[in-house]
N, C-alpha and C positions, 0 to 999 in steps of 0.2 A: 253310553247310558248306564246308570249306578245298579246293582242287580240288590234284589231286598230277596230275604229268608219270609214266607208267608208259614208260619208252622201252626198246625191243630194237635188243639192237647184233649185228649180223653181223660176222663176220672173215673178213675178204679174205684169196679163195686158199683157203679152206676148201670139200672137197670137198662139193657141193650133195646135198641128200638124196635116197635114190630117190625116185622119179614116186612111188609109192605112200604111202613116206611125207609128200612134198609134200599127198597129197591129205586124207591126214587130217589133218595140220598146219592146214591151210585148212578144212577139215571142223571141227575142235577150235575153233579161233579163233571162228569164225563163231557156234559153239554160247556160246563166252565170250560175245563182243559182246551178243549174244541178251539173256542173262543180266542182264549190264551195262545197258541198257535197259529191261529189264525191272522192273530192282531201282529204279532210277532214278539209279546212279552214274553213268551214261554221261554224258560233256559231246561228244569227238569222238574220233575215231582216225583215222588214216592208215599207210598201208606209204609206204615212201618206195624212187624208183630208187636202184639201187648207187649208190654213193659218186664213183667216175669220171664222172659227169655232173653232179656240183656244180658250181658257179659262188661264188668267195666275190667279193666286193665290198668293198674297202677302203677308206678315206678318207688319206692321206697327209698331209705335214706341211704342202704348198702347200696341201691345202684339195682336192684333185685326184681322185676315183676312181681307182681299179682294179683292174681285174677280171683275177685268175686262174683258171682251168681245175682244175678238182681240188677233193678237201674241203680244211677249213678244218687242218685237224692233218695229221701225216703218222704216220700209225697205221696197224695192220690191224685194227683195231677201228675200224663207222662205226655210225652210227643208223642203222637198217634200218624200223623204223615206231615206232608211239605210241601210246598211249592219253591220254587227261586224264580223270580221273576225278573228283567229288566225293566224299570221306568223311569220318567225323564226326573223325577223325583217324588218326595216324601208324597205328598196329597194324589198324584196319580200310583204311585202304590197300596195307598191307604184303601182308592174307590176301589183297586182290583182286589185288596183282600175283603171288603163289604162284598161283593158277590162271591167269591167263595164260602166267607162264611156263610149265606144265603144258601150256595149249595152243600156245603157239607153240615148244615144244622149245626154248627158250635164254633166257639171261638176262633179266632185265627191274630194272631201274635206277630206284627210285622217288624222286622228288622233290617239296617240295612250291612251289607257288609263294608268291613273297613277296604279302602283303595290302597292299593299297591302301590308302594312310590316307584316312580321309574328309575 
């Protein structure tokens, strides 16, 4: 089965939701995940920190590292967490990130990954 990227992006500066809503956000998610393992799409998820405690890592033209402080773009839009899912393709990936988004109140960006040739 082909595995897609379900990623949620947050926008910096955007007023956080109430405590209440917070907790059913986390309440909804959790019931997804559930779901997702259940079904047996789930491969892993993660939430990721804001964006201000990235580290990107560079390579330079000597051949040299280096590391700046901050994400990799200068956006107010960052990846905020992830799912990886397997499905049998595009359109049943599609439905399972419409209910994520559903649970985590905001978008979700699906992609699939490139196959590895044998």
């Amino acid at each position: 089965m082909k595995q897609y990227l379900l990623s949620v992006h947050m926008v910096e500066g955007q007023e956080p939701p109430a405590p209440e809503t917070m907790q059913k956000m986390f309440a909804d998610v959790d019931a997804f995940n559930k779901r997702l393992q259940d079904s047996g799409a789930w491969v892993f998820a993660g939430g990721l920190y804001p964006a201000d405690v990235a580290t990107v890592v560079r390579i330079q033209e000597d051949g040299k590292a280096l590391t700046t402080d901050g994400p990799f773009a200068e956006t107010k839009e960052h990846l905020g967490g992830f799912w990886i899912v397997q499905a049998p393709d595009l359109d049943a990936a599609l439905a399972i990130a419409e209910e994520g988004s559903r649970a985590c109140q905001g978008p979700v960006e699906v992609r699939p990954f490139q196959e590895i040739p044998e």
